[in-house]
C-alpha positions as CSV (number, residue, x, y, z in Angstrom):
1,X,-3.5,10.6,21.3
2,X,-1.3,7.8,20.9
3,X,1.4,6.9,18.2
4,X,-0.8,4.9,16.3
5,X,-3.9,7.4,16.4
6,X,-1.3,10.1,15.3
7,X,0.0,8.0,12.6
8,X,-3.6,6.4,11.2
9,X,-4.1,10.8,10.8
10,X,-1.1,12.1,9.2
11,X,-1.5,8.8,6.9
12,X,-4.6,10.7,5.6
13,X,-3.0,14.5,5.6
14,X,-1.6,16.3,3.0
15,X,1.6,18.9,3.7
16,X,0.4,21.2,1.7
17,X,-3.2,21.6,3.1
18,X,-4.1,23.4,5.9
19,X,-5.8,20.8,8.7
20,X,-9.1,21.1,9.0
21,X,-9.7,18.3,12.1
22,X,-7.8,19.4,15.3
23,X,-7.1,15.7,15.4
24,X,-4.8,16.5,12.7
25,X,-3.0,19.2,14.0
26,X,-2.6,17.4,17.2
27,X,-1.3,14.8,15.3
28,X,1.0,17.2,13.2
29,X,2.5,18.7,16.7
30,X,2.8,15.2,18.0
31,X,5.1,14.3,15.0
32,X,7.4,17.7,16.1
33,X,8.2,16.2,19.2
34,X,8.6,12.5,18.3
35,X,11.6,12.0,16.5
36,X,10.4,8.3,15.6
37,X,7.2,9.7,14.2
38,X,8.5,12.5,12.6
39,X,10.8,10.3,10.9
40,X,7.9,7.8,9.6
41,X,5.8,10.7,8.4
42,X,9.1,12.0,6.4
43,X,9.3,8.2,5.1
44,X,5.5,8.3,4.4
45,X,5.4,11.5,2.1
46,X,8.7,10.5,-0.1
47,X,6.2,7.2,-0.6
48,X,3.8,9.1,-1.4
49,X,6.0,11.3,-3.6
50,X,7.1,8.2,-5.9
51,X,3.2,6.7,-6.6
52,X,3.0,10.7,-7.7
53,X,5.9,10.3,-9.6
54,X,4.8,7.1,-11.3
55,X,1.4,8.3,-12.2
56,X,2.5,12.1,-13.4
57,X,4.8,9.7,-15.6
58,X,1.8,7.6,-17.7
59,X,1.7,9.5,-21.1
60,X,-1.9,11.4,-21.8
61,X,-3.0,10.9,-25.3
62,X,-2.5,14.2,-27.4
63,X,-6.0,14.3,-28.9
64,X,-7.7,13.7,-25.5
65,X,-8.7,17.5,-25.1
66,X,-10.2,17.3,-28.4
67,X,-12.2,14.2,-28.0
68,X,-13.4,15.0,-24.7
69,X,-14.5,18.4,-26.0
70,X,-15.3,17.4,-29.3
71,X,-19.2,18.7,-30.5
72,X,-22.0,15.2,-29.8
73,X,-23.7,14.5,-33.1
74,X,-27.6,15.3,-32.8
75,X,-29.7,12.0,-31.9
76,X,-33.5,11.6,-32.7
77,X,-36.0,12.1,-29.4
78,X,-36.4,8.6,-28.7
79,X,-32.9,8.4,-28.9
80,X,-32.5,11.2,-26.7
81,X,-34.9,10.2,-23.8
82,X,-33.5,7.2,-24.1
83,X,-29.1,8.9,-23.7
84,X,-31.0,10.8,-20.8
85,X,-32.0,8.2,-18.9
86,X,-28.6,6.8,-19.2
87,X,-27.1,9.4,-17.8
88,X,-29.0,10.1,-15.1
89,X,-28.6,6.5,-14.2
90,X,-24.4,7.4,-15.0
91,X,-24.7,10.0,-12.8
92,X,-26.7,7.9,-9.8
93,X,-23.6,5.6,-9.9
94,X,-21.0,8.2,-10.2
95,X,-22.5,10.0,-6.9
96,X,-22.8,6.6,-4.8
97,X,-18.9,6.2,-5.5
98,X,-18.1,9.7,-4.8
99,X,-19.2,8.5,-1.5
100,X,-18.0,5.2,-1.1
101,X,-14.5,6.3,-2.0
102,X,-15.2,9.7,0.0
103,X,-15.3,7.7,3.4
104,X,-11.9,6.4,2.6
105,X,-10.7,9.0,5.3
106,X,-13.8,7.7,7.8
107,X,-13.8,4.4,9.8
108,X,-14.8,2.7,6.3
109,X,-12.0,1.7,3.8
110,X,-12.9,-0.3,0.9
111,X,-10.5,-3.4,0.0
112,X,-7.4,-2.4,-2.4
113,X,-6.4,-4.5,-5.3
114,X,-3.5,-6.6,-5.0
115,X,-1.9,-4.8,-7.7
116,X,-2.1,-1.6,-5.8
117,X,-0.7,-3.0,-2.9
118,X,2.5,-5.0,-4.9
119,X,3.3,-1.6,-6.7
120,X,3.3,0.7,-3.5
121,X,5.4,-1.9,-1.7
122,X,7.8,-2.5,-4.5
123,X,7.8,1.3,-4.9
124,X,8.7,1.7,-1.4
125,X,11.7,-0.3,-1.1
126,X,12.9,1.5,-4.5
127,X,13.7,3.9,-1.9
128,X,16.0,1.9,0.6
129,X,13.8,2.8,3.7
130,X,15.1,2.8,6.9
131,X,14.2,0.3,9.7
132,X,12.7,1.0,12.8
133,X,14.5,-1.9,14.7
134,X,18.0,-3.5,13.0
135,X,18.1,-7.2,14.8
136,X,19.0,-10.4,13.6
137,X,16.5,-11.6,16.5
138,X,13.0,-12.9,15.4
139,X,11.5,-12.5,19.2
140,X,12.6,-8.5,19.5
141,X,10.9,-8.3,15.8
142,X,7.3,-9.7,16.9
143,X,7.3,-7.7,20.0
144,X,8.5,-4.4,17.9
145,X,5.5,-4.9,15.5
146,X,3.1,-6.1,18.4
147,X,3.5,-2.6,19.9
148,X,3.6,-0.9,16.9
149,X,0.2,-2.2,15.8
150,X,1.6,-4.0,12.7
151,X,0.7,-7.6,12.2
152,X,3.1,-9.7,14.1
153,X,3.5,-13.5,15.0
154,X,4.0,-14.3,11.6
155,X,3.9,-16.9,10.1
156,X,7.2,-18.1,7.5
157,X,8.4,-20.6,5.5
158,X,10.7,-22.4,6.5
159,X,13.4,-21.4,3.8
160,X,12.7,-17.6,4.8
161,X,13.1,-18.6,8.5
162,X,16.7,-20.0,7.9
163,X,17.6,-16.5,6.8
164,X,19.3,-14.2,9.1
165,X,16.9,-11.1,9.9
166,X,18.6,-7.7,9.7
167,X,15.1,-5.6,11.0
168,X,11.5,-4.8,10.5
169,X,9.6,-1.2,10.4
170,X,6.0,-0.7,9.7
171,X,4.0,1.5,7.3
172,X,0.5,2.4,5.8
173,X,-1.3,1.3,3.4
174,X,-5.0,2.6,2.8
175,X,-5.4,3.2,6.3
176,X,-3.7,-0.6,7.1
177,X,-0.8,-1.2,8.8
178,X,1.6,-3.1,7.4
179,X,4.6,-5.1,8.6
180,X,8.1,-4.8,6.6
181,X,11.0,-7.5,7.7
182,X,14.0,-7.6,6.0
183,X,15.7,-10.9,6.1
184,X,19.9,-11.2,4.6
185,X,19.9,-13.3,1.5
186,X,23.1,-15.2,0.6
187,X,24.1,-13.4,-1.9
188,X,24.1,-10.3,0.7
189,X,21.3,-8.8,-1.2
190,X,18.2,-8.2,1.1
191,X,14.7,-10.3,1.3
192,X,11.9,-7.7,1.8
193,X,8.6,-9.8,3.4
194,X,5.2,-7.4,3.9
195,X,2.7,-8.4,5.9
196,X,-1.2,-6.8,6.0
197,X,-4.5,-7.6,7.3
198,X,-6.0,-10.4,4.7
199,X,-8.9,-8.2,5.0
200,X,-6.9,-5.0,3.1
201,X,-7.0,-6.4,-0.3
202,X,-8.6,-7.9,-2.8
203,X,-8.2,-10.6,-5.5
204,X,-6.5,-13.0,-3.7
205,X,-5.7,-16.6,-4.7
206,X,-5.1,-19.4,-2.6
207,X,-2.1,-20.4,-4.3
208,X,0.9,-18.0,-4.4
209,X,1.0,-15.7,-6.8
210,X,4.2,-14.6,-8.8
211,X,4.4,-10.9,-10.7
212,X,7.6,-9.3,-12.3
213,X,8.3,-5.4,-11.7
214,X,11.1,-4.2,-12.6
215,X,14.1,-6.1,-10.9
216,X,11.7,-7.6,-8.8
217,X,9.9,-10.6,-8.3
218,X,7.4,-10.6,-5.9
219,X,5.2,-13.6,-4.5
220,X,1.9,-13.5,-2.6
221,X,0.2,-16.2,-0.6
222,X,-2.4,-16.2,2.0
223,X,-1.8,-17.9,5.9
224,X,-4.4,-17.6,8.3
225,X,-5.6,-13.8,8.9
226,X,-2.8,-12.1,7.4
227,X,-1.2,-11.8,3.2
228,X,2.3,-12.0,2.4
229,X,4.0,-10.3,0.2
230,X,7.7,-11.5,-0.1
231,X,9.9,-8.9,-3.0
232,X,13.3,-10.4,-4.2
233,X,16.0,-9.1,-6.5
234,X,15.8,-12.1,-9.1
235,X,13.9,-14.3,-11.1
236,X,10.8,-17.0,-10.2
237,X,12.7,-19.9,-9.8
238,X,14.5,-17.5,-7.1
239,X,11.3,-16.4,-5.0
240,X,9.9,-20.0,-5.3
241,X,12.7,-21.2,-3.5
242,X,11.8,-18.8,-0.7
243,X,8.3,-20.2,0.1
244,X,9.0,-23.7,-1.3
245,X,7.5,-25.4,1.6
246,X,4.1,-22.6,2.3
């Protein structure tokens, strides 16, 4: 098993559960003796720790109990036949995404939103992740990604290339991988630019598109095979300046 096998596994694994695919465990024993992949899996669950975090933290409404368990009021027998057929049809659909979304751990993966994929990313470097390579060199950065598997060869701007790099890493998402380069803004803050398969999401436009989380702006556009998402302590006018020329 190779380091990208290993990691497309443990992507999929939770700590806590026991591993049912010796795949798994081969991965998990792999990640022992790899220092580099035992320190992406670390990287991986505190990622997965903070979506957790965010969705624990979205208020349930206090009369939900009560509504869901709340008594049906009696409907005449056409009526009924009729709710009954409804809900068998409900229930068709509800198995036939129990499967779809059940071979997320399988070779199929449906397309993500866009929205997912900006809040995990934005979420991610909320948590000042390390690099896999520090380099100010764009040539040692395509080869790192190449061999990692990440999307590399990219693609930028012109304003983003005039930046100095500082490094690059890769990561998950959905079972993608996913190319992070940080580039050194002027102000010394940092530049974060992700890179996925244009295949990974859904929802895309083909002209950039801007969002506000938090402190950050973030702006998406499309080039050739591959989406990028560039995340920037500032406003619009900031980003745009960025990817002025894309």
């Amino acid at each position: 098993m190779d380091k990208r096998e290993a990691r497309s596994f443990l992507s999929v694994h939770r700590p806590s559960e026991d591993p049912v695919d010796a795949r798994i465990a081969e991965a998990k024993k792999q990640a022992t003796a790899d220092p580099e992949l035992a320190q992406w899996w670390t990287e991986e669950q505190e990622l997965d720790r903070a979506i957790g975090a965010k969705l624990a933290a979205v208020p349930v409404p206090s009369n939900l109990r009560a509504r869901l368990t709340s008594r049906p009021i009696p409907l005449p027998v056409a009526q009924r036949s009729w709710r009954r057929a409804a809900l068998a049809a409900a229930a068709a659909v509800v198995v036939a995404l129990a499967v779809l979304f059940g071979s997320w751990r399988g070779p199929f993966k449906p397309a993500a939103s866009l929205a997912d994929y900006r809040d995990e990313m934005v979420s991610f470097i909320s948590l000042k992740p390390t690099l896999g390579l520090e380099t100010s060199d764009l040539t040692r950065i395509n080869d790192f990604l190449a061999k990692s598997g990440a999307p590399s060869q990219l693609e930028l701007p012109p304003p983003l290339r005039r930046l100095e790099p500082v490094g690059c890493r890769t990561l998950r998402f959905r079972g993608q991988d996913v190319a992070l380069v940080c580039f050194r803004r002027e102000s010394g803050k940092t530049a974060h630019l992700f890179v996925v398969n244009r295949a990974a999401l859904r929802g895309l436009r083909a002209k950039p598109q801007f969002a506000v989380q938090g402190e950050w702006t973030t702006a998406t556009w499309i080039k050739g095979d591959h989406v990028y998402l560039l995340t920037v302590q500032g406003d619009q006018s900031t980003t745009e300046k960025y990817i002025s020329d894309t």
